[in-house]
C-alpha positions in Angstrom: 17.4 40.0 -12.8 21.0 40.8 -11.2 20.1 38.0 -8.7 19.3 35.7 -11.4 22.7 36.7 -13.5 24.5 35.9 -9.9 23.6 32.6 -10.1 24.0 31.7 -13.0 27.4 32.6 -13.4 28.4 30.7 -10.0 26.9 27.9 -11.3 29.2 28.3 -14.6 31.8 28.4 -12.4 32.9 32.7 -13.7 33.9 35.0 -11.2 31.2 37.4 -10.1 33.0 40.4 -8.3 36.1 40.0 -5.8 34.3 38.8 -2.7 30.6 37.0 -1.6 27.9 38.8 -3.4 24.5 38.5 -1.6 22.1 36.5 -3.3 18.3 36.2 -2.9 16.9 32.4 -3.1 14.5 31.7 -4.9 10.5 31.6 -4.1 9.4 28.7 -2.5 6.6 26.6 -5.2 3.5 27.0 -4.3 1.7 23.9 -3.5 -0.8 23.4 -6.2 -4.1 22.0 -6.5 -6.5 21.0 -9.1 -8.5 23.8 -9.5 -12.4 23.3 -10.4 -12.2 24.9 -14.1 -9.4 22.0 -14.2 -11.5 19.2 -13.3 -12.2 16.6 -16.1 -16.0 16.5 -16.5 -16.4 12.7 -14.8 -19.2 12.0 -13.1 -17.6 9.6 -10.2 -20.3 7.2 -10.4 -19.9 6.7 -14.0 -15.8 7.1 -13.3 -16.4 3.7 -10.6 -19.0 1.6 -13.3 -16.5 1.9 -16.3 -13.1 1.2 -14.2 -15.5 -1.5 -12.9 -15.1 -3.4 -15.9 -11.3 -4.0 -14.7 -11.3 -8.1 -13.0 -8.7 -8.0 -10.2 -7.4 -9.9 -7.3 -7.8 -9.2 -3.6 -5.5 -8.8 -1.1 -5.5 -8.2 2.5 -2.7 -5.8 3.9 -2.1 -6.2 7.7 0.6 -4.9 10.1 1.2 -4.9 13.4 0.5 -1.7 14.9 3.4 -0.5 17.4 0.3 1.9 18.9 -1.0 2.7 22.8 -2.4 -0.8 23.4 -5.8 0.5 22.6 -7.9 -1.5 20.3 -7.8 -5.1 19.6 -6.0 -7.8 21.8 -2.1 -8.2 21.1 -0.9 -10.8 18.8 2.1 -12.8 18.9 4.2 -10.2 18.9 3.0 -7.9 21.6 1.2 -5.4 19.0 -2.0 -4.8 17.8 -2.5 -6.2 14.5 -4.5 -4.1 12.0 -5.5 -4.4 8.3 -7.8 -3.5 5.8 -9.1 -5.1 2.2 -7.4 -3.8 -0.4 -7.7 -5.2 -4.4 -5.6 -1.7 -5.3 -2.4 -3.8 -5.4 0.1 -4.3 -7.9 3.9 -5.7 -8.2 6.3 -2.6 -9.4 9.8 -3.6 -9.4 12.1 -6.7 -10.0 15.3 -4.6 -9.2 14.6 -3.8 -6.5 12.0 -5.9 -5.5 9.2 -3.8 -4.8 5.3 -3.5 -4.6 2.5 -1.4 -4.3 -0.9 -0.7 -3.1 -3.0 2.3 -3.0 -5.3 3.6 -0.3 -7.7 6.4 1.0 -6.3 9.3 2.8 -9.2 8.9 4.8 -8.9 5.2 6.1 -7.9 5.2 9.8 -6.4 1.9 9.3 -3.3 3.3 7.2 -1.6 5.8 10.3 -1.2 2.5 12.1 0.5 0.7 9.0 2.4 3.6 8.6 3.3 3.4 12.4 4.3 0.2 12.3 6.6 1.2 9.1 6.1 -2.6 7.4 3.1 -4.9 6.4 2.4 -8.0 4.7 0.0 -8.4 1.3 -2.1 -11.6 2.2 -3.3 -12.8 -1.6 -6.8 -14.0 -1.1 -8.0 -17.5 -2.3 -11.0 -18.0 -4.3 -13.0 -19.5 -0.9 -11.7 -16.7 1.3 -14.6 -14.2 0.7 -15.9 -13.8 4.1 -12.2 -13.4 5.3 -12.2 -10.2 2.8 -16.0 -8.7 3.9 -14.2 -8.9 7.5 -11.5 -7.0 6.6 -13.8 -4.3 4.5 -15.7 -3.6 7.3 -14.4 -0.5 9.2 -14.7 -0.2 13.5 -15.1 -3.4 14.0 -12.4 -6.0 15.3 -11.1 -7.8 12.1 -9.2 -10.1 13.6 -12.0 -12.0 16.0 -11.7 -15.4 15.3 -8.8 -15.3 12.3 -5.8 -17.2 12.9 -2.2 -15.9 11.7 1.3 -16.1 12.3 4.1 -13.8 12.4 5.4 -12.9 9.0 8.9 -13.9 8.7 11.1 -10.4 8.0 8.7 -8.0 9.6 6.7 -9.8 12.3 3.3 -8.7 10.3 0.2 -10.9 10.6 0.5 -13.5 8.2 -3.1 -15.0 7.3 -3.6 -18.6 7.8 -4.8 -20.6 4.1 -3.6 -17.6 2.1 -2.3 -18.9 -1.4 0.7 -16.5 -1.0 1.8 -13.6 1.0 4.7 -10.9 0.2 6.0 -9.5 3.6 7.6 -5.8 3.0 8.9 -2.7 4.7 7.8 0.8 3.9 10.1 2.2 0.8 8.4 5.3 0.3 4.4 6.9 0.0 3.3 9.1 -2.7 0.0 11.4 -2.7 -2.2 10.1 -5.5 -5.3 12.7 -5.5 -7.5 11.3 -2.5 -5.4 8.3 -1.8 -2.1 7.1 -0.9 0.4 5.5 -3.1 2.3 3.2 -1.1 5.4 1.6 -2.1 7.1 -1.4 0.0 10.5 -3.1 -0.1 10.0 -6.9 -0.4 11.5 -8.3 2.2 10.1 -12.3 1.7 7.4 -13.8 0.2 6.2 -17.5 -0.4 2.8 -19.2 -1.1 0.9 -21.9 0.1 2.3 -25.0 -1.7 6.3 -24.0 -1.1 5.4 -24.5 2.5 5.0 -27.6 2.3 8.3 -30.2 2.8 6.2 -32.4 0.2 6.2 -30.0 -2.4 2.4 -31.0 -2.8 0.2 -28.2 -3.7 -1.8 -27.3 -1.0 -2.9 -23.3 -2.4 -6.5 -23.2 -2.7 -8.6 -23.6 -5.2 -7.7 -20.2 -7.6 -7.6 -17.1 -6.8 -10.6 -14.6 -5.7 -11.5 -12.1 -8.1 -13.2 -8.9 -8.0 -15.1 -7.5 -11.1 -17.9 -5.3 -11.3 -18.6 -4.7 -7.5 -18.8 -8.9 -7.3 -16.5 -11.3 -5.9 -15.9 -14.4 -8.5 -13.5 -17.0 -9.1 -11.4 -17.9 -12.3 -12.3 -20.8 -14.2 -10.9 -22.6 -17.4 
């Protein structure tokens, strides 16, 4: 209690007694988890089937992974490049101009996105299916056969045939239960159609969609 009177007072700005007065700090928190009488009572595959019923788009998130040369072949810009599927995505900020996307705690694709401390959200096209069951696919080498260039701001893969692609850095990463709330500065961005000099739209035909464990496409 005298500890706690101590610091209040200093922080009131009184005089406490004519010279330093030792003070105790305070306890450090104790990191906290759920505990299981806490637990909602969700089954988790009744928890996936009703957030199922949520339609969203699909992205692919790559980097290029500043790593030990171990793994797939360098790219363009002497690093491996790495990704994974990911329709957890989601535009945060317009002031600053920032995004997000989530993922597992347990993917091994995320230490080397984090390594390489920027990545780039490839927006899948409604045609680009296979492109995303090659990315979902964990072990194997993703980039066999796919064709990219080197993002402008960052140097990340950019997918060739995207509709549009937001190149960012790492802003900051949050702990979301058992994933990863990731949260990137956006650097530059652009889509398939302001590419071209024309001005002719050359995106794809719509965007592909992901609703109920099933890819789709939108249609009017």
């Amino acid at each position: 209690m005298a500890a706690t009177a101590v610091r209040y007072l200093r922080s009131v700005g009184a005089p406490t007694s004519a010279g330093p007065a030792p003070v105790d700090p305070l306890p450090r928190p104790d990191l906290r988890a759920v505990a299981e009488d806490e637990r909602a009572p969700v089954d988790p595959a009744e928890f996936r089937r009703v957030l199922g019923h949520f339609a969203s788009g699909v992205t692919i998130v790559t980097a290029h992974d500043p790593g030990d040369g171990v793994g797939a072949p360098e790219g363009p810009t002497g690093r491996r490049p790495t990704g994974f599927a990911c329709q957890s995505f989601a535009s945060l900020s317009l002031d600053p101009p920032l995004v997000a996307f989530m993922v597992a705690r347990t993917s091994t694709t995320w230490p080397r996105i984090a390594r390489a401390g920027a990545f780039c959200v490839n927006v899948l096209g409604a045609g680009q299916e296979a492109l995303c069951r090659g990315f979902a696919v964990s072990g194997a080498d993703k980039f066999a056969g796919v064709a990219y260039e080197a993002a402008p701001a960052t140097g990340s893969p950019l997918l060739d045939g995207v509709p549009a692609w937001i190149d960012c850095r790492i802003h900051a990463v949050h702990t979301g239960g058992d994933h990863l709330i990731v949260v990137g500065r956006v650097e530059a961005l652009g889509t398939a159609d302001s590419a071209d000099p024309a001005g002719e739209d050359r995106a794809v035909d719509g965007p592909l969609l992901f609703h109920r464990g099933r890819f789709g496409r939108f249609s009017q």
